[in-house]
N, C-alpha and C positions, 0 to 999 in steps of 0.2 A: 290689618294688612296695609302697609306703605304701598300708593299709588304717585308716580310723578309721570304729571301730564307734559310735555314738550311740546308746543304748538308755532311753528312756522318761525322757528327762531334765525335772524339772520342777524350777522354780523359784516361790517369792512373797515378796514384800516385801509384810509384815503380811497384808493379807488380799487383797491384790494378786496374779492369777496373771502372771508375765511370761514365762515358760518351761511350757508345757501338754504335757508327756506327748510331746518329739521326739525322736523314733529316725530316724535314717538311718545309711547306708554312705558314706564317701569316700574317695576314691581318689586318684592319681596326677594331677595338671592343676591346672585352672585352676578353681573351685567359686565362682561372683556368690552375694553373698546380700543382699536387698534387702527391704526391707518398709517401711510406717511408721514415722515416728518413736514408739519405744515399744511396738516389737512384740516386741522379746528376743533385733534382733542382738548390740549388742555385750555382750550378758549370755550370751549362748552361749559368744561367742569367752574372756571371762573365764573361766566353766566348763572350757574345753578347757583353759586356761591355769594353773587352777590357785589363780587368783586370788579365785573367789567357788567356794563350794561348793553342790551342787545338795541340795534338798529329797526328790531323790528319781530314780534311774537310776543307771548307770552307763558305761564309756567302756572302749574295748580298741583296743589297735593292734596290728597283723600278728596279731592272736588274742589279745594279753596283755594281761590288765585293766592300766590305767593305776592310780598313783597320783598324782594332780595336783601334788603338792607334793612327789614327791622330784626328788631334784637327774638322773636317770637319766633321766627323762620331759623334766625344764626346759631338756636339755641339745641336746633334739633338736626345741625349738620356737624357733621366730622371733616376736616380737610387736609389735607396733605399734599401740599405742592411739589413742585420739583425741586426746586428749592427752598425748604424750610429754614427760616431764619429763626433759632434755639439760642437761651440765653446762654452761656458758654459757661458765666460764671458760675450757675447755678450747676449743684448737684441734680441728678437726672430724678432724684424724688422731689426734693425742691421744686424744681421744675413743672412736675405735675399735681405736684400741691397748689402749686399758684394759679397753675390753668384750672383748677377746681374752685379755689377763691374765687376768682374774674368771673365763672360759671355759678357764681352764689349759691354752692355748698358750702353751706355754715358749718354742719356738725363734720368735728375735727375727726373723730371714730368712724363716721363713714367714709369720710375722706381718706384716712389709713387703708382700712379696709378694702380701699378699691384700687387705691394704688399699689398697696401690694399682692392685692387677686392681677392684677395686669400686668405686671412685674416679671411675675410668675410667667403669665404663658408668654410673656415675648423673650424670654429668658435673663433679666437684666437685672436680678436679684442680689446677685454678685457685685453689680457695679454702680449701685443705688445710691452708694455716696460718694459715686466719682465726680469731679467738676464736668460738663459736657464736653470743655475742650479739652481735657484728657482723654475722653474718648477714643475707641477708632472708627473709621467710616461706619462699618458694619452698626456696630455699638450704637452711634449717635443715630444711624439712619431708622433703628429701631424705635431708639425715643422720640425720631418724628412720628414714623406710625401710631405709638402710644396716645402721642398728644391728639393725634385727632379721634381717639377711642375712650378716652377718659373718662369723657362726661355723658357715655354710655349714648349717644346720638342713634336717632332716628336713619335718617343716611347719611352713608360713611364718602366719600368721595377721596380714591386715591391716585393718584401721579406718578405713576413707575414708582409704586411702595417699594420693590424689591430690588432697586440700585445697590449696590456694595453689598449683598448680603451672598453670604455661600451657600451650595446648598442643603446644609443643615437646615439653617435659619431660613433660608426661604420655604419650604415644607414644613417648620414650625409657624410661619406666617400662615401659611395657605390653611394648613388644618385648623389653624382659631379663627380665620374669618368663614369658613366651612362653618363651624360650630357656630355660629351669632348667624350667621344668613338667612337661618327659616326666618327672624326677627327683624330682621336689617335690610335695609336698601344698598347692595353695597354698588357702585360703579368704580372701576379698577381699567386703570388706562395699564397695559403691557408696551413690551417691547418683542419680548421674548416669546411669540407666537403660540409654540408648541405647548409653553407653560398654560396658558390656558382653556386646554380640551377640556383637563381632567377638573379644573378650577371652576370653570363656568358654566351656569345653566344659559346665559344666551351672549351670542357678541354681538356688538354695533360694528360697522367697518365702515370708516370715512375716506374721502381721496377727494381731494380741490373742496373740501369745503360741504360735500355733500353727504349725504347716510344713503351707505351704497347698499347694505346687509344689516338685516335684524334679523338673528333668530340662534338656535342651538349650532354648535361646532360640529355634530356630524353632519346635519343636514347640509351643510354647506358641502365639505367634505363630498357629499353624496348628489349632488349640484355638478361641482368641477369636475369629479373625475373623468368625464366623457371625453375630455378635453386634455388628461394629461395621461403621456406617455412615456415607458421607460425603453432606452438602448444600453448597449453593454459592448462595451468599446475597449478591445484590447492595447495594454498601457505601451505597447510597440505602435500603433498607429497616430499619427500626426492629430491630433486631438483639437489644435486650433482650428483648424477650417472648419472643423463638424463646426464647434462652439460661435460661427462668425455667421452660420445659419440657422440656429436653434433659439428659441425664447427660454432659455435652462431657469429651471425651479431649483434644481438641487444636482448635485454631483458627489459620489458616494465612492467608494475603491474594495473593491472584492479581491484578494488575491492578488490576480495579475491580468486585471480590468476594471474598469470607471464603469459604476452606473449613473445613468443619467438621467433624469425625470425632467422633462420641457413639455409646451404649450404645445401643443398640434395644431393648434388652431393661426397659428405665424408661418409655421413649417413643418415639414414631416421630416422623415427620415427613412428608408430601406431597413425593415426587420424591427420595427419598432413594436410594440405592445403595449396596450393600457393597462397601467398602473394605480390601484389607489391610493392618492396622495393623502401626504401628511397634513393638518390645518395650516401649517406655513406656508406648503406648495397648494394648497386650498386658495389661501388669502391672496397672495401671489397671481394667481390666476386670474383671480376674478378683479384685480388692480389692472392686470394687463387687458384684459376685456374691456377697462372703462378709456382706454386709450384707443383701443381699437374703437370704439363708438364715439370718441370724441371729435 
C-alpha cells in the first residue's frame, strides 16, 4: 500500500500565502483535487515533485521522510504538468524509449514491450512513428500522460491530464487509470468538476491556499445540499433581477422555463425547493461558504 504523508506544508511567493499550513494522508486510488484558479493545486503537486521547495512542512511515504530531489524518490513519481515540454522531433515511441533509457531500463525487449502495452490503452498505436510536432493537441496531450506512466511509477501526479482530449479519449484515460489505481497513488488535479464523481474515491478542495475538503464526492454532495435550492422561472419573466439577488450554482432550460439551482444561504426566493446538487453545485457551495466565513 502507497502511504503519502503531507505535514503542515506551506508555501509564499513574496508575501503571497499560496500553500497555508496542508497536512493530509494519501493513499492507494484515485485523489480529484480541484479548487480555484490560484488556490495552490498545482504548486502542491510541484512540492511532491520536488520541483519547488516548501517554506515550511514536511513529506513521508510508507513512514520515510521523502527527500524531494533525490533520484530514489524521482524514480517512483509520474508527472505531468500543465505544460509539458516533449521533444517534438522525436517520434512518440522514440520519445518513450528515451524516457525509459534516463529511467535505466537496459533491457531493449522490455523496453519494447511496455511501450507498446501503453500505446495500446492510450490509443497511439497508429501514431507511433509520428514526429510529436505532427501531432494534434489531443495526440501530443496523450503522449504527455504516457510519459509520466512509462516507467510504471509508484505515484502518478497529473495536471489537468485531460486538456484537448474528447470525449472518447477522455473515458479511455479515466478507465486505465481506474485499472492501475488499486496499485497506484494517483492525484489528478480537474477542472471539469462533474468529471470526477464517477473518477474518484476522494477529493481535496482548495481556495486561498487552504485544504477546505477531504473526502469522497457524495459525501460532500450530501453535506451541501441543505443549502441548495431549485426555482423554475418562466422564460417570459424578466430573469435579471431574480439573477442580481441569487448566489446561482447552475441554470438549466426546460421547455419554456429556467431552472435554477442557487445558495439559500445568500438569499432565498418565494416557491423555492431543495434540490440535490450536482458535485459542481456541491463544490461551488462550499467555495461560497469559505467567503462567507472569511
Amino acid at each position: 500500500m502507497n502511504e503519502l504523508k503531507i505535514t503542515s506544508i506551506t508555501k509564499k511567493y513574496e508575501s503571497k500565502i499560496v500553500l497555508n499550513d496542508v497536512s493530509t494522508i494519501l493513499s492507494n486510488g484515485i485523489t480529484g483535487i480541484i479548487g480555484p484558479n490560484g488556490s495552490g493545486k498545482s504548486t502542491l503537486l510541484k512540492i511532491i515533485t520536488g520541483l519547488l521547495t516548501p517554506d515550511y512542512g514536511s513529506m513521508s511515504y510508507k513512514g520515510n521522510t521523502i527527500n524531494p530531489q533525490s533520484m530514489e524518490w524521482r524514480v517512483k513519481i509520474g508527472y505531468l504538468p500543465q505544460d509539458p515540454g516533449l521533444y517534438e522531433r522525436m517520434t512518440a515511441y522514440e520519445y518513450l524509449d528515451y524516457l525509459l533509457i534516463l529511467s535505466k531500463w537496459k533491457n531493449k525487449q522490455s523496453r519494447n514491450e511496455t511501450i507498446n502495452e501503453l500505446m495500446e490503452k492510450m490509443n497511439l498505436t497508429s501514431f507511433e512513428n509520428y514526429t510529436i510536432k505532427d501531432l494534434s493537441g489531443g495526440m501530443r496531450q496523450k503522449v504527455a500522460i504516457a510519459q509520466a506512466l512509462i516507467h510504471n511509477p509508484s505515484v502518478i501526479l497529473l495536471d489537468e491530464p485531460t486538456n484537448n482530449l474528447d470525449t472518447e479519449e477522455r473515458t479511455r484515460i479515466h478507465n486505465y487509470l481506474l485499472e492501475i489505481s488499486k496499485e497506484k497513488l494517483i492525484l489528478f488535479i480537474g477542472h471539469i468538476v462533474d468529471e470526477l464523481s464517477s473518477l474518484c474515491s476522494t477529493i481535496l478542495i482548495f481556495d486561498k491556499g487552504k485544504l477546505m475538503y477531504k473526502g469522497n464526492p457524495e459525501k460532500l454532495i450530501e453535506i451541501q445540499k441543505e443549502f441548495i435550492k431549485e426555482i423554475k422561472i418562466p422564460l417570459k419573466i424578466n430573469f435579471q433581477k431574480i439573477k442580481e439577488t441569487l448566489k446561482i450554482l447552475n441554470i438549466g432550460q426546460r421547455e419554456d422555463e429556467l431552472i435554477v439551482h442557487f445558495d439559500s444561504r445568500f438569499n432565498d426566493y418565494p416557491g423555492s425547493s431543495f434540490s440535490k446538487p450536482t458535485l459542481s453545485e456541491a463544490y461551488q457551495s462550499l467555495i461560497f461558504s469559505n467567503q462567507i466565513n472569511r
